[in-house]
N, C-alpha and C positions, 0 to 999 in steps of 0.2 A: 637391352644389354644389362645383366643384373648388377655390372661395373656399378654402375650409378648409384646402387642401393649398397654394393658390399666395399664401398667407399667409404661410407660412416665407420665401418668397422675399423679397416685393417689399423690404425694407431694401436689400439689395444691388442690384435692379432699380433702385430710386431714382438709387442711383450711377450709374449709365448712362442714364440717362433724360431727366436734365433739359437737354435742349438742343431746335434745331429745325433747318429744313431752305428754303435759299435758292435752291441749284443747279439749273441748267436740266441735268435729268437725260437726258444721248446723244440729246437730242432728242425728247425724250420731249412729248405734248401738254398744257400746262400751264392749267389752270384755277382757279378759288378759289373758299374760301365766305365771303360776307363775310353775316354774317348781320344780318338789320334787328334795331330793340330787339324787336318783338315777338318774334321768334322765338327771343330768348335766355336759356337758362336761367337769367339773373341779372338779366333785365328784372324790370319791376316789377309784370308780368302774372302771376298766377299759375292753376294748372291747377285747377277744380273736379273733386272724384274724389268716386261716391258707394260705399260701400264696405259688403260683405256680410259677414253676422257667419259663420265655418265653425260646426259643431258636432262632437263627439266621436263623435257614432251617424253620419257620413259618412263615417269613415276603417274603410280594410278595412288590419284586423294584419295585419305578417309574423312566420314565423317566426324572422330574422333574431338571431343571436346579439347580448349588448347592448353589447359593445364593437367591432359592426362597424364598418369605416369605408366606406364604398361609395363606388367607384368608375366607377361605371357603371351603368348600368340599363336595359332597355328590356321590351319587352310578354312577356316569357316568364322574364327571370334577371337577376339583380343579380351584378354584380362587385364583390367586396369584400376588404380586407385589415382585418386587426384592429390596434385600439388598443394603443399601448402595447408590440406587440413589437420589441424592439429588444435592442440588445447593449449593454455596459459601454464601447462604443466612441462617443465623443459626435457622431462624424462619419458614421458609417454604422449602418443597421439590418438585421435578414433581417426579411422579410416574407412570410409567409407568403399566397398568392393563393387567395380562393375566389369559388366560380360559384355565389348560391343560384337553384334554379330554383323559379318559381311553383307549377309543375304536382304537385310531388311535395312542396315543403316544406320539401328540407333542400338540403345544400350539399355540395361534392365540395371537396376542394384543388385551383388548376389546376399550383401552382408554388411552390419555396420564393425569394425573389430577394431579393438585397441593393441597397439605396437607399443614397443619401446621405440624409444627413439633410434636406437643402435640398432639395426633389423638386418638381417639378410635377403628380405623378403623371398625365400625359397619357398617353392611350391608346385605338386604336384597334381596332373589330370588323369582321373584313370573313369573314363565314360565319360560320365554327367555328375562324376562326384571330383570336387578340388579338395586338396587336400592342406592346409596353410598354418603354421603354427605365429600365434599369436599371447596376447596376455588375458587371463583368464582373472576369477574371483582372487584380490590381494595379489594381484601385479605377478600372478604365479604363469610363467609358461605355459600353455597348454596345444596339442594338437585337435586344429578343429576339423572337424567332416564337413561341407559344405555340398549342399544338394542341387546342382547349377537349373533343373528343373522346378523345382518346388521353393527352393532356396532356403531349406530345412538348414539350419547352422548347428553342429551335436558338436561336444567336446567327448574325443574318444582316447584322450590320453592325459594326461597331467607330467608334466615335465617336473626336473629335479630342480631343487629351491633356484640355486643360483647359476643357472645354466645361462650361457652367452651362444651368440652364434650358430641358432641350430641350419643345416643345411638338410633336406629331404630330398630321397632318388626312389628310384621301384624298381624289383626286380619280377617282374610275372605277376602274381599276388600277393607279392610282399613290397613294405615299406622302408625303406632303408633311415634309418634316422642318424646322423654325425651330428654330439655337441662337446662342444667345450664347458666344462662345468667350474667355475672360477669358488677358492675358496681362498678365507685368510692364509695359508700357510700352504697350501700347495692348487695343480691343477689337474683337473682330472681329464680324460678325450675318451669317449666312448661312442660303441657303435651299438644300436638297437635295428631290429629286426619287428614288423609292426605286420602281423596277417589281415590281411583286406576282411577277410570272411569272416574270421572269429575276434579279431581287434585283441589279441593277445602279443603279447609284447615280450621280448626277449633280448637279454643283453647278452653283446657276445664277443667283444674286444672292448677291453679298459685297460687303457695305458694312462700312468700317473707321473707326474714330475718329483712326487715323495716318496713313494714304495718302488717305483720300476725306475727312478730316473730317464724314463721317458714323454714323449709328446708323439703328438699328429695335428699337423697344420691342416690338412683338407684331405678327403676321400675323393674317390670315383667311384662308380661302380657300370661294370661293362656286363650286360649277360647275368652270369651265375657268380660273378667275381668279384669282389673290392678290392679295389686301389687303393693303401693309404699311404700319404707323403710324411713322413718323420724319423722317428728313431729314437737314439739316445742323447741326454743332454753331452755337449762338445765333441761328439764324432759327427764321422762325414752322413748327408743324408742317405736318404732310403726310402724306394717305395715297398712296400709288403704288399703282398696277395694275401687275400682271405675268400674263403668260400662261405658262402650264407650262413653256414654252421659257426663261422668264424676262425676255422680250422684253417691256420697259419700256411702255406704254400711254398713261396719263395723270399727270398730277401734281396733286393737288387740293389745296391750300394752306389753311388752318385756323387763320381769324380766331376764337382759345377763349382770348385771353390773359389776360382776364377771367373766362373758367372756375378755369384754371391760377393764378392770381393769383400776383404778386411778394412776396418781402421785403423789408426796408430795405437786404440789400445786391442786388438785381434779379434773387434767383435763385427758379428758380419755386419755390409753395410744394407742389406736387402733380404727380402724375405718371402718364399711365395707362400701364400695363401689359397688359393686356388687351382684347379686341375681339372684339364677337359681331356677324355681320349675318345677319339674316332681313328676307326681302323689301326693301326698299329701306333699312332702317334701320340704321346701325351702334350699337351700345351699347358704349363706353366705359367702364370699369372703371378706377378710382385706387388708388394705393397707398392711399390715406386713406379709400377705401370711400365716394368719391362717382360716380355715376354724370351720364354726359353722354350725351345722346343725341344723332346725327346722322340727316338725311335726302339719300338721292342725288337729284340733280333730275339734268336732262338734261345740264347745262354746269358743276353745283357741288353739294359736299356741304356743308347748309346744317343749323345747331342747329335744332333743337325746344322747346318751353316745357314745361317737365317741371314735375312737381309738386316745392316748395322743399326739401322734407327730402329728399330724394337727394343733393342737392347744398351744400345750407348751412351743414354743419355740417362741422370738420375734426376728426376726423372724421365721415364720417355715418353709418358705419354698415349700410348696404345693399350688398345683394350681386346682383353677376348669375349667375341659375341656368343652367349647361348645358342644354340640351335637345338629347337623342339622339334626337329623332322627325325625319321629315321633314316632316310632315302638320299641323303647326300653326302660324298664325297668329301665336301670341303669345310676346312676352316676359316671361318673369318676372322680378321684383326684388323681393327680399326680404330683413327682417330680423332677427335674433335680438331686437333690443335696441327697434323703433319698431315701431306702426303706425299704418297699415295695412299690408299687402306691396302691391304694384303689379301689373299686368297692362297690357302693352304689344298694341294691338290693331294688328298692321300693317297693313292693311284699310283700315284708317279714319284712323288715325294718337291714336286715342282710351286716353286709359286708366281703369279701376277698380280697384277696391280690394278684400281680402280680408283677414279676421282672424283670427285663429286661436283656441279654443277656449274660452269662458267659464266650462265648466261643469267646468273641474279644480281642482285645488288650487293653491293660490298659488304652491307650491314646483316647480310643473308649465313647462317651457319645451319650444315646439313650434321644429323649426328647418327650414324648406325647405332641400332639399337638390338637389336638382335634379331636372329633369321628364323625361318620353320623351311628345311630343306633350304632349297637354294631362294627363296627371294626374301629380301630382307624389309624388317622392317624400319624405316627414317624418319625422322623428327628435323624441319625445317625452322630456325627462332632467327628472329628480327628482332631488330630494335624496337621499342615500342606498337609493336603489333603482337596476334597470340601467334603461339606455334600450330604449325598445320602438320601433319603427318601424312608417310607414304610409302606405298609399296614398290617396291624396284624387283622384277625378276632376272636376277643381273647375270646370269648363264647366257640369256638371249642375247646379251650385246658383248661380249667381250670374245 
């Protein structure tokens, strides 16, 4: 779950985030979601979930060392860095990168690479090449090429001086790049475009908080599409369509101020940062670890009625898991601290429930961490013991 990692961030996200979006964007086709009471996660409707107990004899070990931190996973290898390596230096760490693979057991190094401390760690597999932006000569961002065969490490891009938060997607053969670019006096959000084949780079949406009086707290990209969440500073939000070109689309306006809630002096109390969509649904991610869910209909992106603990509590606690599959249906939402975890059925628009382990020791905490299609990956910590990790293919039992 990249929660873990996009944790260190969201404080400073926060700072940039709380505003919205008014402007009739170059023409762009403007629509809205005004959602009825029933459909809103803060009606008074609530979701019945009925929810399946896991057990400990369903989970297949890995080998996995016990201060991994995985980054990645799908049906043959886990990408992972370890806990705790870091330098005497409070602002940056080296990291050392590994590939464990299923078939054989154990794990290779791909790279040794230096982070900022604040990371996203976002990263991309397209074959036997990972794609990971790190810090490069003079603490300068860079995008690295990593060669998971040979374990060739190339720097194929050089990032802007004071870029924060970059997040990385693919569309075909293209790289998607979202960062936030933090300057004395203002901020900048831009979207670049990075060709696999010829490593030529392209910028093709820049919203500024000084020239445009605008922001974009986080992207998606579905297909040939982007998704970005923001707008104009103090109107209500907005996600935008862009096409790869970066040619403006739609504008969908987002009646959540009741999500978002105020405080006594009107500034919001919450803020997402993050944005997943599978099949027609967006899931929304807060700094405060509440979850909002959205639905696209044909003319408006409209809220869904989510089950209360996602959202009622500041915070709540729940997390939205990655999924590196393309083959599955569902979303995951899970917690360290509640349950049940959630399963988001896009199909139907239905959700259930899952628990995790009865039959361990008290001092036992299981933690979803993200899925590839439907089985997910778990991290098991004990007290004074190391964590052991595991696979759960959790379709089969529920």
């Amino acid at each position: 779950m990249k929660l873990s990692v996009k944790c260190l961030c969201v404080g400073m996200i926060f700072l940039f985030s709380l505003s919205g979006c008014t402007q009739d964007f170059n023409g762009a086709t403007q629509v809205s979601a005004s959602p009825s009471p029933a459909s809103s996660p803060v009606s008074d409707e609530h979701v019945e979930v009925q929810s399946t107990a896991m057990q400990s004899s369903q989970f297949t070990q890995l080998s996995l060392p016990g201060d991994a931190r995985p980054m990645y996973y799908n049906d043959s290898y886990v990408i992972y860095t370890l806990e705790g390596a870091a330098t005497a230096d409070p602002e940056r760490s080296y990291t050392e990168l590994y590939q464990y693979h299923f078939a054989t057991k154990e794990s290779v190094q791909l790279a040794n690479l230096m982070f900022p401390n604040i990371s996203t760690g976002s990263i991309v597999i397209d074959g036997e090449r990972l794609y990971i932006v790190a810090l490069g000569e003079n603490d300068r961002s860079v995008l690295y090429e990593i060669n998971m065969t040979t374990h060739a490490a190339n720097v194929i891009k050089q990032l802007e001086e004071h870029v924060i938060f970059p997040y990385l997607y693919q569309s075909g053969n293209q790289l998607i790049l979202f960062s936030i670019i933090r300057r004395s006096e203002e901020t900048d959000y831009t979207i670049e475009t990075i060709d696999l084949t010829s490593l030529n780079s392209e910028l093709i949406v820049k919203k500024s908080t000084d020239t445009d009086n605008a922001y974009i707290s986080c992207i998606e990209v579905d297909g040939d599409t982007i998704y970005a969440y923001g707008g104009n500073i103090g109107g209500p939000k907005c996600i935008t369509t862009y096409t790869l070109a970066g040619t403006e689309m739609a504008v969908y306006q987002l009646d959540i101020s009741d999500f978002i809630g105020k405080d006594e002096n009107n500034l919001d109390v919450d803020a997402v940062f993050w944005m997943q969509k599978t099949a027609d649904y967006f899931c929304m991610h807060t700094i405060n670890s509440r979850i909002l869910i959205l639905q696209q209909n044909v003319n408006s992106i409209d809220q869904i009625q989510t089950p209360e603990n996602l959202y009622d509590k500041l915070p709540s606690l729940y997390g939205l898991l990655d999924n590196y599959g393309t083959d599955s249906k569902n979303v995951y939402l899970a917690s360290d601290h509640y349950e049940p975890n959630y399963i988001l059925n896009t199909e139907n628009g239905t959700f259930t429930g899952f628990t995790m382990p009865t039959d361990a020791t008290a001092n036992d905490k299981y933690s979803c961490l993200c899925s590839y299609n439907d089985t997910l990956l778990i991290k098991r910590t004990a007290k004074d013991s190391e964590a052991v990790f595991y696979l759960l293919q959790i379709e089969r039992y529920l």
